[in-house]
TIRO-642268 format. One record per residue (C-alpha): residue in one letter; y, x, z. Coordinates in steps of 0.001 Angstrom, whole numbers, plus 524288, in hexadecimal, padded with zeros to 5 digits. Example, Ala and Ser with C-alpha at 12.3 -4.5 7.8 and 13.67 -1.06 7.14 Angstrom:
a7EE6C8300C81E78s7FBDC8356681BE4
This chain:
x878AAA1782C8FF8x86D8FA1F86C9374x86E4DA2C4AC989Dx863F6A397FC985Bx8610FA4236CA263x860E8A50C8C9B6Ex8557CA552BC9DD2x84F08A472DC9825x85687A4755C8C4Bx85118A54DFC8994x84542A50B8C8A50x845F5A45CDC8178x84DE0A4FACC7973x84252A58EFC78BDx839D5A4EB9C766Ex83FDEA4A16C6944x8446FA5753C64C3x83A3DA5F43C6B84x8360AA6259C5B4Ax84077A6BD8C5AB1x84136A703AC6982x835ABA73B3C6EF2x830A4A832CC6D9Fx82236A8735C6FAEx81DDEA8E85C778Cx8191EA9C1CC76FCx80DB6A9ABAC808Cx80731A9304C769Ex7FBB5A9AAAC720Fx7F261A99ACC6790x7E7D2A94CFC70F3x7EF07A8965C76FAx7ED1AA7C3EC6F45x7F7ABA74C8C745Bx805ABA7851C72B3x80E2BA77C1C7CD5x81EBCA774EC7C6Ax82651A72F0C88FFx834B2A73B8C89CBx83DB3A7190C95E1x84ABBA6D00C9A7Bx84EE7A6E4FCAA03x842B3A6518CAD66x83EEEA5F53CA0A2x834F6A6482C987Cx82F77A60DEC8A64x82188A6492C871Cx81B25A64C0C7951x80B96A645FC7773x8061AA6859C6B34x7F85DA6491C67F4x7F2FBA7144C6038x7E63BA6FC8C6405x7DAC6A68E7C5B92x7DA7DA5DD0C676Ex7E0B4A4EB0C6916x7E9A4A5089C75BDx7E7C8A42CDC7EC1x7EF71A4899C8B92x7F799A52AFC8E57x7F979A5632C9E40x80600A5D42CA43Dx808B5A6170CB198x8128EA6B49CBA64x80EDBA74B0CC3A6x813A9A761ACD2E9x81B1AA69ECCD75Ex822DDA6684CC960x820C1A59D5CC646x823C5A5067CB860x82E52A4648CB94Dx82C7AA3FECCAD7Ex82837A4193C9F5Ax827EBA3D44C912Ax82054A3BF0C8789x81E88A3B48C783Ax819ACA2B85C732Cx80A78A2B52C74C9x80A9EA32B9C8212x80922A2DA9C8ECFx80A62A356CC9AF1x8095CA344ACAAF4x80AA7A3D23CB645x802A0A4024CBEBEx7FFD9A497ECCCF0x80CB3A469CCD06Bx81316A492FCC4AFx81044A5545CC2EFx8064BA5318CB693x80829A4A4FCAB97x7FEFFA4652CA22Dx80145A41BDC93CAx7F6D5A3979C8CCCx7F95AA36FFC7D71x7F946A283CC77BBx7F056A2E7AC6CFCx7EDF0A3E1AC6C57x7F509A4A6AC687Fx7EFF5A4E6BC5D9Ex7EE75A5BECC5775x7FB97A614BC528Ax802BDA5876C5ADCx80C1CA5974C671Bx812CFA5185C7162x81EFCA5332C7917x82026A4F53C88BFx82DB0A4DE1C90B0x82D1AA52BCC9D22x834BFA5390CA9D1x8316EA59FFCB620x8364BA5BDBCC54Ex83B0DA67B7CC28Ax83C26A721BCB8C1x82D5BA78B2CB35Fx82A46A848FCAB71x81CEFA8288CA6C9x8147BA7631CA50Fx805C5A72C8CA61Cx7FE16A6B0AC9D93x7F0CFA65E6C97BEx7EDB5A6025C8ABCx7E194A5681C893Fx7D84AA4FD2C7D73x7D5C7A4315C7DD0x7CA77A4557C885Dx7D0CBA4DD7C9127x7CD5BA5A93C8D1Cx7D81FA6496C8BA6x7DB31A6B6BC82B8x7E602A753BC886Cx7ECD3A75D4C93F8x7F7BCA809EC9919x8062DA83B9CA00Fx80F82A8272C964Ex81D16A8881C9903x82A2FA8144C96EDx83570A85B9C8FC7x842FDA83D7C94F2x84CF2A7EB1C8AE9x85ACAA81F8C8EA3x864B1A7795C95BBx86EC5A78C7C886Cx86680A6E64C81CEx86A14A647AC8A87x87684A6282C8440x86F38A5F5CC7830x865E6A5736C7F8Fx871F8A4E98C8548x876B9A4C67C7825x86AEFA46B8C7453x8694DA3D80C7DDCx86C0FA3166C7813x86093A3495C6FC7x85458A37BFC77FCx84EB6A2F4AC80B5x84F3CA3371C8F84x841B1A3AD0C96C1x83CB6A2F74C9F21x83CE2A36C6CADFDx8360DA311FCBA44x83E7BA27DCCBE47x843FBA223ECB06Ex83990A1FF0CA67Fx837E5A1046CA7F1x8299CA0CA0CA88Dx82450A0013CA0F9x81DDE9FD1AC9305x8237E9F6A8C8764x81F9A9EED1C7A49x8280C9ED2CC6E71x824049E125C679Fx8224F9E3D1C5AD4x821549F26DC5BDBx82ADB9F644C515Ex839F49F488C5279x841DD9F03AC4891x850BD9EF23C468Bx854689E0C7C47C5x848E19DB10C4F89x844D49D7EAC5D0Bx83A489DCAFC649Bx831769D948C7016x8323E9E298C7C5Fx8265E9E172C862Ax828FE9EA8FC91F3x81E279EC71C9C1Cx81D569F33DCA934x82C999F6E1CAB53x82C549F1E1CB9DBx830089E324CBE4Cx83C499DCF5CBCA9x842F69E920CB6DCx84FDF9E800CAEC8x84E2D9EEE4CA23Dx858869F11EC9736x8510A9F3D2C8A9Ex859BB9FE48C80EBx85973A038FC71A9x85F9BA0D9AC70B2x86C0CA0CECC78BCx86C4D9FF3FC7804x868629F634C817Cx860C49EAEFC7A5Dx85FA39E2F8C886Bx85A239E145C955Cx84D4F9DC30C9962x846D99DA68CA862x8391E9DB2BCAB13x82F789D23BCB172x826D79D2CACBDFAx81BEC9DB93CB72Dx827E79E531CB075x824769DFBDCA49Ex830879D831C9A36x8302A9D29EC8D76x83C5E9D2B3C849Ax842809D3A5C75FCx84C189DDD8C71E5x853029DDEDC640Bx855959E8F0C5B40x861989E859C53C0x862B79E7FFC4510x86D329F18CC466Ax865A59FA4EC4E19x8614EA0742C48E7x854E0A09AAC414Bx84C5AA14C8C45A9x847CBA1A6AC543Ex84ED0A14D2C5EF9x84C8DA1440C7086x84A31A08C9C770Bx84A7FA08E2C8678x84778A00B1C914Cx8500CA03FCC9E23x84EB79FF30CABCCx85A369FD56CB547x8577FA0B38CBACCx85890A12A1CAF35x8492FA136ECAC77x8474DA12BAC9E93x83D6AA14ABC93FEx840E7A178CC873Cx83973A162CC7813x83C8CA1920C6A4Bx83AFEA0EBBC62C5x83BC8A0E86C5329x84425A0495C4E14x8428FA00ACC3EACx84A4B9F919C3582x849769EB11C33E6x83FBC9E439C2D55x844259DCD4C20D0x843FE9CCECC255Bx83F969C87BC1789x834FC9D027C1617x828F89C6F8C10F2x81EB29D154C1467x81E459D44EC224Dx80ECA9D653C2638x808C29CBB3C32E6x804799D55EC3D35x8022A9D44AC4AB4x8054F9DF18C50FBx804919DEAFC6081x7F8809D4EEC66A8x7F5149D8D5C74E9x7E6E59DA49C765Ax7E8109D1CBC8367x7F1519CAC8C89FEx7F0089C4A7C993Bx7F3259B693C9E00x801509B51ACA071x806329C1D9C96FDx80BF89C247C8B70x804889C30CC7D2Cx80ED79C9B9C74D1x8091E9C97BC651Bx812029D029C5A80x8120B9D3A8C4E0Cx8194F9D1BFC4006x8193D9C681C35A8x8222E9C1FEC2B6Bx82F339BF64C30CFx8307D9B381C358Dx823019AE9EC3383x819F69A874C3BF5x80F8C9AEE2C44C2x805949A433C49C7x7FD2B9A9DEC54AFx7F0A79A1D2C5795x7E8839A4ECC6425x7D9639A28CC653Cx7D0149A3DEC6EC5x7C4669AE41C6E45x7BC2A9A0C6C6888x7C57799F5AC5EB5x7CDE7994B1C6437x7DB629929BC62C3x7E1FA9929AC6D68x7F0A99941FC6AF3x7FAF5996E3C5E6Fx8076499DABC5E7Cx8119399F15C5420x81D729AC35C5175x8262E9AE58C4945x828F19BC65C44A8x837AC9C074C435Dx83F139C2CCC3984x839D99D161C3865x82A269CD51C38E5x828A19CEA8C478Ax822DC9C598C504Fx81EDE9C52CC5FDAx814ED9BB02C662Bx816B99B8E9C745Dx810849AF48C7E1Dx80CA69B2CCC8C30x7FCD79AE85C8D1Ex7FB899A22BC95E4x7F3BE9A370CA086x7ECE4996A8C9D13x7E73E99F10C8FCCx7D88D9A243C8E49x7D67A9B229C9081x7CEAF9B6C0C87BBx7CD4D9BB5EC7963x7D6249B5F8C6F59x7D8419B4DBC605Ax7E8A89B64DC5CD0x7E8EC9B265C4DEFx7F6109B591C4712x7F9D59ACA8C3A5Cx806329B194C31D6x807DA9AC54C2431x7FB2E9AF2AC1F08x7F9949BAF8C27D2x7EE4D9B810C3466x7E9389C236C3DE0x7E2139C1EDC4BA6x7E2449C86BC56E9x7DB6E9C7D5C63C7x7E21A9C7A2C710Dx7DA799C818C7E2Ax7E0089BD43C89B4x7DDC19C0C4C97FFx7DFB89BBB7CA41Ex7EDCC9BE0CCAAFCx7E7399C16FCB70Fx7DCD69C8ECCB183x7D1E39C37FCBD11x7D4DA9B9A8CC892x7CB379B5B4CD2EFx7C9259AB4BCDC2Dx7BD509A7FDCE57Bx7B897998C1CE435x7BAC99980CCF30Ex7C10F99F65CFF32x7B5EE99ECCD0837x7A76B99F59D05C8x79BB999EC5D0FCFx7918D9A8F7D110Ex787099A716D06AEx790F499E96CFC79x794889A1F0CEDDEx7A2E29A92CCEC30x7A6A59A5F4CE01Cx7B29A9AE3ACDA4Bx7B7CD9A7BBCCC88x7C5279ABD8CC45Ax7C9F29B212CB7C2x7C7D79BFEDCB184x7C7459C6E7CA616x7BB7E9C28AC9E1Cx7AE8A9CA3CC9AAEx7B3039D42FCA4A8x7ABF39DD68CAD62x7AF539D680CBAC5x7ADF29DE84CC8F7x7AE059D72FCD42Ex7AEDD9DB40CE227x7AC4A9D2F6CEFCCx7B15E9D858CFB92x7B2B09D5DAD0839x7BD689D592D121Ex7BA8A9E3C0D165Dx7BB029E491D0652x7AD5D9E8A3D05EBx7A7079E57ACF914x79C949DC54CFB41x79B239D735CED72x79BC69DFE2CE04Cx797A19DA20CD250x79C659DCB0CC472x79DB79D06CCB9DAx7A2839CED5CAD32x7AA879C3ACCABF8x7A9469B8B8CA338x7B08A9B60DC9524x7B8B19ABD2C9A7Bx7BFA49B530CA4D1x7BA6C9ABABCAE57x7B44A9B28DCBC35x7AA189AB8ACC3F4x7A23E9B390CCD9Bx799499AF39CD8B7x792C19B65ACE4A9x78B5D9B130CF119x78EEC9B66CD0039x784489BB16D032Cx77F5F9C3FCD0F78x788749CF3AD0A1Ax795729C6D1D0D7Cx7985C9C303D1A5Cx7A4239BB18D214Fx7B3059BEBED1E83x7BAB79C07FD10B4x7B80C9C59CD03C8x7BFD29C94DCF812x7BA6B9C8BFCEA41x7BEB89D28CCDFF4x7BE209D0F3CD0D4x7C2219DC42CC9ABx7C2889DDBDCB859x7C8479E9ADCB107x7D5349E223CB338x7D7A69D9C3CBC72x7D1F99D6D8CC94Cx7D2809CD52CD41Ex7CD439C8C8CE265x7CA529BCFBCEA0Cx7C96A9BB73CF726x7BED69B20CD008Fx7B9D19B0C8D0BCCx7A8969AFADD1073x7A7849A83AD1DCDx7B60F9A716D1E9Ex7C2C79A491D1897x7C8209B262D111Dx7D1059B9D2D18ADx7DDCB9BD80D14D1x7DDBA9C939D0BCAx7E2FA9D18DCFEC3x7DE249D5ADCF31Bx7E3399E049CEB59x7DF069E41DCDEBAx7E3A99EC1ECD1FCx7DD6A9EB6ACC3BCx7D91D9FA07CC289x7DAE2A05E2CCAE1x7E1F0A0F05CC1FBx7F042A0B48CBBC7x7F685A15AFCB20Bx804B5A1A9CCB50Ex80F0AA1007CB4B6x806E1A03D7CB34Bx804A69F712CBAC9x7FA529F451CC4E7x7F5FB9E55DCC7CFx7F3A99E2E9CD65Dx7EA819D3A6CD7ACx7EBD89CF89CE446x7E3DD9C5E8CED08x7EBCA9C33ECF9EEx7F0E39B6CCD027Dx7F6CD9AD13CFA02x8020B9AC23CF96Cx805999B78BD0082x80F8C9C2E4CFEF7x808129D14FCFDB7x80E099DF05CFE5Dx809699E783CF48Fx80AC39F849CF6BBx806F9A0191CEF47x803F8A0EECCF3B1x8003CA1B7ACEEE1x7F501A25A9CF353x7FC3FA2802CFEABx7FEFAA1AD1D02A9x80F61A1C42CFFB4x813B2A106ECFD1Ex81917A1060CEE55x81B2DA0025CEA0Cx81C299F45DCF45Ax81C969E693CEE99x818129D8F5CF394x811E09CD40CECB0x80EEB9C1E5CF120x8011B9BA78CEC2Fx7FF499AD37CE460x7FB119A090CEB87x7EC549A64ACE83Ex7EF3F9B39ACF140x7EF009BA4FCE2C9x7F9119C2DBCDC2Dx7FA2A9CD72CD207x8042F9D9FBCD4BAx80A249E26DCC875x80A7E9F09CCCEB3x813C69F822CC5F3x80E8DA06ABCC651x81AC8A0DC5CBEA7x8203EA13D7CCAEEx81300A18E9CD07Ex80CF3A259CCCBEEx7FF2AA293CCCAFEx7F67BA28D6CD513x7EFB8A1FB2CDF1Bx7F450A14C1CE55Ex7F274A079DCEE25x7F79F9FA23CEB81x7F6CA9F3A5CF86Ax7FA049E5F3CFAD8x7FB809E0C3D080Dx7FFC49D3CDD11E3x7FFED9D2DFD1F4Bx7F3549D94FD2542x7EB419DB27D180Ax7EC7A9E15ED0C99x7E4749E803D0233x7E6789F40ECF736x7E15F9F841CECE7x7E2BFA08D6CE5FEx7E530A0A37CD7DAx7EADCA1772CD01Dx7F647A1A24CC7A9x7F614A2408CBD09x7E6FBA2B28CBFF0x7E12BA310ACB6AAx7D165A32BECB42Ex7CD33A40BBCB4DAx7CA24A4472CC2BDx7C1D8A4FFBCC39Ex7B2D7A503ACC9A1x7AF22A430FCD129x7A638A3FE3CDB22x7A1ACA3186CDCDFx7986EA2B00CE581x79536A1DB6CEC31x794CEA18B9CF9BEx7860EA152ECF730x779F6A184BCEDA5x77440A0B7BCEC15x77C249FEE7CE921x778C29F11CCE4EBx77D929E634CDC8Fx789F29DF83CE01Dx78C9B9EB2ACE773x799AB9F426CE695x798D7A0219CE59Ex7A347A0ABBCEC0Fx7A5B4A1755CE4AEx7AAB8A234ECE9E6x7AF70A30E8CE59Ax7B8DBA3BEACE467x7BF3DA4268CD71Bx7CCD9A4759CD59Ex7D90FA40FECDAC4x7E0A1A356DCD5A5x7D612A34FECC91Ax7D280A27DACC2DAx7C332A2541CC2B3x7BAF4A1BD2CBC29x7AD70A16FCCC2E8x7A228A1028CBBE3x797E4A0ABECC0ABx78BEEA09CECB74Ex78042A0268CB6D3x77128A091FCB543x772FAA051BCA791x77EE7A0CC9CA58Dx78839A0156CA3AFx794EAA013ACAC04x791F39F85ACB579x7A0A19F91CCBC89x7AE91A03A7CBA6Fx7B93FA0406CC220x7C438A0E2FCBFF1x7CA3CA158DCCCB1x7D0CAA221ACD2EFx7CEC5A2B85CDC37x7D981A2EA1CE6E0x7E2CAA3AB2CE94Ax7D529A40CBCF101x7CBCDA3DB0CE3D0x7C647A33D0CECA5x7C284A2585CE43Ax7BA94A1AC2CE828x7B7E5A0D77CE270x7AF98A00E7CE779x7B0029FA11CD8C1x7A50F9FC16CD3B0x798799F598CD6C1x78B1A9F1F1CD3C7x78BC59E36CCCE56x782349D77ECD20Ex77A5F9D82ECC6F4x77AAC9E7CCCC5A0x76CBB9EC93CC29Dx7655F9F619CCC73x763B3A0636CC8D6x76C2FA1147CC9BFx77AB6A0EAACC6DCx78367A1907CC3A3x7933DA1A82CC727x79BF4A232BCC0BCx7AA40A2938CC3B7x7B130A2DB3CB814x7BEC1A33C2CB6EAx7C258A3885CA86Ax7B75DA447CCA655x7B1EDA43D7CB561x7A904A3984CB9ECx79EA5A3820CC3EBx79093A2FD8CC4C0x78926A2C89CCFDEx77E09A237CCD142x77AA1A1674CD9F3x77071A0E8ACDAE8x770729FE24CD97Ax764759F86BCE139x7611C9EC3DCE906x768009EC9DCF669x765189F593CFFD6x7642D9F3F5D0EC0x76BC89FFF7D118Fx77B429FE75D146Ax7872B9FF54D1C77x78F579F394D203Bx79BDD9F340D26F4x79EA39E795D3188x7AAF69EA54D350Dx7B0A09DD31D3A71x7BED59DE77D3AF3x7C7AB9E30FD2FEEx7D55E9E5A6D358Bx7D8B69F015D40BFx7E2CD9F727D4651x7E579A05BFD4D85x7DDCFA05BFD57B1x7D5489FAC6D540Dx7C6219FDD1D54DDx7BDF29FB54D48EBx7B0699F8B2D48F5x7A71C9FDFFD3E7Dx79C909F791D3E57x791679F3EFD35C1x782799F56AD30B9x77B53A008FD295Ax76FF5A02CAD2481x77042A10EAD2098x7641FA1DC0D2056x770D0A240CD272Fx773C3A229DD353Fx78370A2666D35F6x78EF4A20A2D2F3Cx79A6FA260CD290Cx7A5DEA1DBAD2CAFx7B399A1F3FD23AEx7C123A18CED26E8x7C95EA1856D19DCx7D640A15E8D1712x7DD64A0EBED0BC7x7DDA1A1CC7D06FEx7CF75A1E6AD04E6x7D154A292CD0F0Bx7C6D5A2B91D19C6x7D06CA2C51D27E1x7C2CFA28E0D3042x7B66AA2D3FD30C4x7ACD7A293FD39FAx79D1DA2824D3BB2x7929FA1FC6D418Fx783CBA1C4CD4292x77CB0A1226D3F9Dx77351A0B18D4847x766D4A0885D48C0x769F69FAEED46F0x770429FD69D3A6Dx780B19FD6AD3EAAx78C34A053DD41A8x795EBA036AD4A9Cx7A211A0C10D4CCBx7B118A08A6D51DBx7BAC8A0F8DD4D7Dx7C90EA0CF9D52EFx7D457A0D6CD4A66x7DC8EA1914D4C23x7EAF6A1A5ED4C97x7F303A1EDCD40F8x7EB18A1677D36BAx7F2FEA107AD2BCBx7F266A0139D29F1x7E9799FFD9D1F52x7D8C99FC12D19D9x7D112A06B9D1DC5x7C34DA0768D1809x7B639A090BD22E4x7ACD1A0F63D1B6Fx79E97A119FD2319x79364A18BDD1A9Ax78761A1FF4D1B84x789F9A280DD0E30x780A2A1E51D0622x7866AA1099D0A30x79498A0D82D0D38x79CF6A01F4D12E5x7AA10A00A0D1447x7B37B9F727D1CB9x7C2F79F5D5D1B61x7CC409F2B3D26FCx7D9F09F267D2901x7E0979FA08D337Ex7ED099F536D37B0
């Protein structure tokens, strides 16, 4: 038997009676367009927005003053909501809008006990349209008598803590007395023991799989009651979520008239998933399912049955032998036929290989593999100090099949070089060596750079075969907040699920590591776009093609930031998606000018919500002028002495030397002059009190930049 906390019952009791509860407010005047009621109990509160302006409402934005924070909240169907600085703001965005005339009630429980509450209502683009301090009426402790006899009733205020995370899918959508129906749950954390409830009754118990996901059938009784009833999914620690569900009577069996529809076709399904198809029929009629290729070529049939009440549920998990690629689903019942198109992609989205592990100076690497076809198609070459020495842009080819080809020529040198290709989703490296056989190394890579709240991140990682990795992942302030392991296939290749339900917003590292090397990679939780004035610029003025373009700039903190690069014809040439850091700070190496980009002025552009920033470059034939680093060793410890060394041929006669950390944080600055030979030379010994890590070696003359990574031990 379930039981309520007080002050969450209240809520929920406010929520459904809050008709005949809730008082306005005299503050209210005759100039204010939105009406505002909020009602309290010890740390509970219930707020009421009334749209009385002439505008659509899209988002609606609440915070405390001082140090109160929110613990949790609730809100009406068709709302979602986060928090965010800390949980001291929350923000509600509508499925749809709130129109004129209409109103919406939020649940809300706080640290402690508040008086008066901020907020801000928004159109749909961003502009407000009132914002103020609304104060909160106490309601006296004597209700909660009431409220405990109601308990049974309501459903509970999900607090930090309780509210169970995850999605689910009722297959078909409506219930009925009498029938069974299909329960898809996603994201409720691996290998958890769930016990699925209607009502007070538990129906029974299901346990999910590696990814959190589970796939099961629950009956509804014949005798059970028509009309609005709750069904609940529990965890073994109490978590729960909790929806109404309407429940209607059952159909009549011998009814002779029941319409063919299909009523739930994915638009795409992956290698290795499963394609669920549903709809209804005539009971106990046949539903033959014939799948053709985009030519028109049949490639498969599949035969239901619907039940006895007109419902019936395709399911097959896609072999990962199948063709990707458009299809043709025709549906035959009786004399009814309808088709439907469903898109096939790869399981792994894109996977890589070089055609050999070693190449000589002056031979052809060729890199070959899958990926999504007729996609834009980035691809990176670095080297083992992960400087980019190769940039281009492709589109791949219908088939999803990847083939691309470059020489060695006098820009690589001896040692070992990891290729990076990169689509909207999915990415993936290789690794060989020029002169030599590859060292050992890691690769880690994630699909975008910016996850919402309580969603899944996909590391790829390129390692030793074979070989057991730890993974961490940190936050801003490198604290440790999820340690795992994973150990690689026989090709030094694995994929990691990062479950992101019990991080909050903000910035983070996913590093991955094995005895003496490791790599990371930053990505964001939560950020929204909208991050004030931005400046942007670029480490150099002129670029050429096949060459990578690092961007840099400040805006606001912890703000999400999309950069485009464009071509002199206006066409967006290459867009990437990033963040800037709890100092504003962002910076980004991926975009680039690609082989066959024409010459002229280019232009790049930052852009976050209604800010944005251009600045121009220009693409010409290589120049003479440069700086390169020729650093020889890559690992040091305290005390160690590093060389930095290297040509450049600069109109300035000084260099600005930069040691970086992980953290993107100058700790070092340092100078030097050039020669009249053309080099540099400086040592610089390791102090004491650095942290094991890849620091960055940056050397410019404010128009052209190199960089060099080493690891101090």
């Amino acid at each position: 038997m379930r039981r309520y906390s007080t002050i969450g019952v209240f809520t929920s009791v406010l929520l459904v009676v809050s008709i005949f509860t809730l008082l306005s407010i005299s503050e209210v005047n005759a100039e204010e367009v939105i009406s505002v009621n909020a009602k309290s109990y010890e740390n509970t509160i219930i707020i009421e927005f009334e749209n009385e302006s002439t505008s659509k409402i899209k988002t609606i934005r609440i915070w405390l003053g001082g140090d109160k924070s929110f613990k949790s909240f609730k809100t009406e169907p068709g709302w979602g909501g986060g928090k965010y600085s800390d949980s001291k703001l929350l923000i509600f965005t509508a499925t749809n809008t709130l129109n004129p005339g209409e109103s919406v009630k939020f649940g809300l429980t706080t640290n402690e006990k508040v008086n008066a509450i901020n907020w801000k209502v928004l159109d749909q683009n961003e502009n407000e349209i009132d914002t103020r301090k609304t104060p909160i009426q106490e309601i006296s402790s004597t209700i909660s008598s009431f409220v405990e006899q109601e308990s049974v009733k309501i459903e509970e205020v999900k607090e930090t803590g309780s509210a169970l995370y995850g999605t689910k899918k009722f297959i078909p959508e409506k219930f009925r007395v009498g029938s069974d129906i299909r329960l898809v749950g996603n994201g409720f954390g691996p290998g958890k023991n769930l016990q699925l409830y209607l009502d007070n009754a538990i129906l029974k118990s299901v346990k999910t799989d590696e990814q959190g996901n589970f796939l099961t059938t629950i009956s509804i009784s014949e005798t059970h009651k028509v009309g609005t009833s709750e069904f609940i999914i529990k965890d073994e620690s109490g978590n729960f979520q909790s929806t109404n569900i309407t429940i209607e009577e059952l159909k009549n069996r011998f009814l002779k008239t029941e319409k063919f529809e299909v009523n739930n076709i994915p638009a795409k399904v992956r290698l290795g998933e499963l394609l669920t198809i549903s709809g209804t029929a005539y009971p106990q009629s046949a539903i033959i399912l014939a799948f053709q290729s985009n030519d028109r070529v049949l490639e498969k049939v599949r035969v239901v049955t619907a039940n006895a009440n007109g419902e019936w549920i395709f399911e097959e998990v896609i072999d990962q032998n199948q063709i990707i690629g458009e299809k043709y689903v025709i549906f035959k019942n009786n004399q009814d036929k309808t088709t439907k198109n469903l898109t096939i992609k790869s399981g792994n989205l894109i996977e890589i290989s070089a055609s050999a592990v070693r190449y000589n100076l002056g031979e052809t690497v060729s890199i070959t593999g899958t990926s999504e076809p007729n996609k834009s198609t980035t691809i990176w070459v670095k080297d083992q100090t992960k400087k980019i020495t190769l940039f281009d842009i492709i589109t791949s080819d219908g088939s999803g099949n990847l083939n691309y080809e470059f020489v060695t020529d006098d820009t690589f040198s001896t040692g070992t070089y990891t290729v990076i290709v990169k689509q909207e989703e999915g990415s993936d490296a290789a690794v060989f060596g020029i002169g030599q056989y590859p060292s050992t190394r890691i690769v880690v890579l994630v699909e975008k750079t910016n996850f919402a709240l309580n969603s899944k991140a996909i590391l790829s990682i390129v390692g030793p075969p074979s070989s057991k990795l730890s993974i961490a992942i940190l936050d801003s302030n490198d604290n440790l907040k999820i340690s795992d392991s994973i150990t690689t296939s026989s090709l030094g290749k694995s994929k990691y699920v990062l479950d992101l339900a019990d991080l909050s917003a903000g910035v983070y590292r996913a590093a991955v590591s094995a005895t003496n090397i490791q790599d990371s990679v930053k990505f964001s939780i939560g950020l929204e776009p909208g991050s004030g004035a931005i400046s942007l610029a670029t480490t150099s003025e002129n670029y050429s093609p096949g060459e990578s373009i690092l961007v840099l700039g400040n805006t606001g903190n912890n703000a999400r930031i999309t950069i485009t690069l464009l071509d002199p014809s206006g066409n967006i040439s290459s867009q990437t998606e990033i963040f800037s850091d709890a100092n504003g700070n962002f910076s980004t190496e991926d975009i680039g000018i690609p082989s066959n980009g024409v010459l002229g002025n280019w232009e790049i552009t930052a852009h976050s919500r209604l800010d944005s920033k251009t600045i121009d470059i220009n693409v010409s034939v290589p120049t003479a002028k440069g700086i390169t680093i020729q650093i020889e060793e890559a690992e040091f410890s305290i005390g160690d002495t590093v060389i930095i060394v290297g040509m450049a041929v600069s109109d300035a006669s000084r260099l600005e030397i930069q040691i970086i950390n992980q953290s993107d944080q100058v700790i070092v600055s340092l100078a030097t002059s050039i020669t009249s030979d053309d080099t540099f030379f400086l040592p610089w010994i390791v102090p004491s009190g650095f942290d094991t890590g890849i620091y960055t070696i940056r050397v410019t003359d404010n128009v052209n930049t190199d960089s060099f990574e080493i690891f101090i031990q």
